[in-house]
C-alpha positions, 0 to 999 in steps of 0.5 A: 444217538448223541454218542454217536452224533458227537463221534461224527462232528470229531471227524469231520473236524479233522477234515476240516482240519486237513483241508486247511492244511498246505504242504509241498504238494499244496500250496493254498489251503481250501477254505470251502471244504473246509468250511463245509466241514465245520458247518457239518460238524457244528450240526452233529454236536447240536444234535449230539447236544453240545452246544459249545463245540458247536459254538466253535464250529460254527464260528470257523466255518464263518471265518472260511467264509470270509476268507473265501470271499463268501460274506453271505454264507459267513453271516449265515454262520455266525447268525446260527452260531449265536444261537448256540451261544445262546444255549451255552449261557453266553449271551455276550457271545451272542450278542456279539455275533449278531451284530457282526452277521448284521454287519455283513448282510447290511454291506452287502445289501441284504438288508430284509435279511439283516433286518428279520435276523435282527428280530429273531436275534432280539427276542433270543436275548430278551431275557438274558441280555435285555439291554441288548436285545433293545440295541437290536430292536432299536436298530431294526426300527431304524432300518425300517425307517429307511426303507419306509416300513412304517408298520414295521418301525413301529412294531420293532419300537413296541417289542423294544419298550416292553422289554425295557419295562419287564426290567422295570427300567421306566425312565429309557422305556419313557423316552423310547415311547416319546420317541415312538409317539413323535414317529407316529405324529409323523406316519400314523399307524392303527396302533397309534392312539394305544401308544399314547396310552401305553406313554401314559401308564408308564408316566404315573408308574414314574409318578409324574403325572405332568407328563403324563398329562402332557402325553395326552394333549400330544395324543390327540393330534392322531388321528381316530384318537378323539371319541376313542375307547382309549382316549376315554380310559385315558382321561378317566385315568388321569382324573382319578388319579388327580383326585387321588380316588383309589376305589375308580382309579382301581375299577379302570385298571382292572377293567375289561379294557385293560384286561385286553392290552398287551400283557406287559402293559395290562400288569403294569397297569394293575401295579398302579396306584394312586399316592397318598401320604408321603408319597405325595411328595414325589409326585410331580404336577403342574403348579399353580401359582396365585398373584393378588393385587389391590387397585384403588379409585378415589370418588371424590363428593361434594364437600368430603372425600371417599375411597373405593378399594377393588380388589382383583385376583390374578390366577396364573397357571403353569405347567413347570413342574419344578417347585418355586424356589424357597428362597424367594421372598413374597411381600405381606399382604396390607390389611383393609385398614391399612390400605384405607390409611394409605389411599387417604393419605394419597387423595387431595380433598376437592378444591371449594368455589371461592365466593367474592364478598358481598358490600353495602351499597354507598350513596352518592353525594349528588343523589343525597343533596338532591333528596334533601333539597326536594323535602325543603320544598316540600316544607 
């Protein structure tokens, strides 16, 4: 069968050959026969098993296409000949001919037509051109976006994440699922509140619980988030996490609730784990930060002068995640005697009333003659 299947594409290559041919008989070579000529034939060296000769009829019969002016049926072929490329192991080739079928079908207003190509195109080179089977999810996305599908943006962004985390790239996949969740603040979706913790799970795979903590904050503008199943799992998440509490932070993901996600996603929770040791260091968490200042008030008494130290702490909390330079130089704090010192050497004692002296009472002269002259009567 695939002998025979083989001889029949060899000869309607050579048919297809003929058609092209000019001569003093024909002048113009016939594009459609022979473009019908090498279509047929790429389907008999499928059937006879041999991809790359169909690869190569399918890539000509696209090119007649095009210089018969028939853009459609061009993409047409060269979408089937990615597919065949892709059964050579040649998914460059592939990739290639999927962008330039997309290409064809958007100039020429066939979008839905490029937009589920582009689909089938993503998911045939998931496993052997990751990077740009994401690049074709990315731009089915944007498609979707323009033509108001936000179900189907959404959904194109998910396929795209997942690739990127089967190949362990956390970082793009971090970044494309940001760009998800700001998508959907915009135009929520049912699955909305599961992107946010599916953001989350990605975040503590990079250890960086800041952001992942800032992911949630995020998430509960959605809608139907707050009293949700996967606001629950989330905020179990993070505090187990931060207590560094493997024995509950294992229990949530291997729980039913993570058992049920997405594949991709409940494997990448079970790979969790809470840091301990050295790789505490790499985990990066909001920083807080304590500031002590020391206030004193003089109380002045009656006669002798006392000091009352207040001490007030400030607290201050930030979220930066960048750790405080080592360079700064922090001032050693005084000890109680010392501030005593100091808040004594600062208060005046109080001011004491000046009393006026006190003098003995001078008689007068005209009293004291008069006091005399009246006990000589008296005598």
């Amino acid at each position: 069968m695939a002998n025979k299947s083989a001889a029949e594409g060899e000869s309607l290559v050579k048919e297809a050959e003929k058609s092209l041919k000019t001569g003093l008989m024909k002048w113009n070579a016939d594009f459609d026969e022979a473009a019908s000529c090498y279509a047929k034939a790429a389907t008999a060296f499928k059937n006879a098993k041999d991809a790359g000769r169909s690869l190569d009829c399918f890539v000509r019969a696209g090119e007649c296409h095009i210089k018969n002016k028939v853009p459609f049926q061009a993409a047409k072929a060269f979408e089937q000949g990615a597919f065949a490329a892709k059964e050579t192991g040649n998914f460059q080739k592939a990739s290639e001919l999927l962008n330039r079928a997309y290409s064809i079908y958007v100039e020429t207003g066939n979008q839905d037509t490029g937009g589920m190509m582009l689909e089938r195109g993503a998911k045939m080179l998931e496993d052997g051109l990751p990077e740009q089977a994401v690049v074709l999810y990315r731009k089915a996305a944007d498609l979707a976006q323009v033509h108001d599908k936000p179900q189907t943006a959404s959904d194109m962004f998910d396929r795209a994440v997942r690739v990127l985390i089967k190949a362990e790239k956390y970082n793009d996949a971090s970044k494309l699922l940001d760009e998800l969740i700001q998508h959907e603040l915009q135009s929520p979706s049912p699955a909305a509140r599961r992107f946010v913790l599916y953001s989350l799970l990605v975040h503590l795979k990079r250890d960086d619980f800041a952001a992942a903590k800032n992911v949630l904050q995020e998430g509960l503008s959605l809608p139907d988030f707050n009293g949700s199943s996967d606001l629950s799992v989330a905020q179990r998440l993070l505090q187990a996490y931060d207590d560094y509490d493997r024995e509950a932070f294992k229990a949530i993901t291997g729980g039913s609730f993570i058992k049920q996600m997405d594949p991709v996603y409940a494997r990448l929770a079970r790979s969790l784990d809470v840091p301990e040791g050295e790789d505490l260091s790499n985990v990066q968490r909001p920083q807080t930060t304590t500031h002590t200042s020391t206030t004193m008030r003089a109380t002045p008494e009656p006669g002798r002068s006392s000091t009352t130290l207040e001490n007030r702490t400030v607290t201050a909390k930030t979220e930066d995640v960048r750790a405080p330079s080592s360079e700064a130089e922090v001032p050693k704090p005084k000890t109680f005697a010392e501030e005593d010192e100091d808040a004594a050497s600062k208060v005046k004692p109080p001011v004491q009333p000046v009393k006026p002296a006190v003098l003995p009472a001078v008689e007068s002269p005209t009293e004291h003659s008069t006091n005399v002259e009246d006990e000589e009567d008296l005598t």
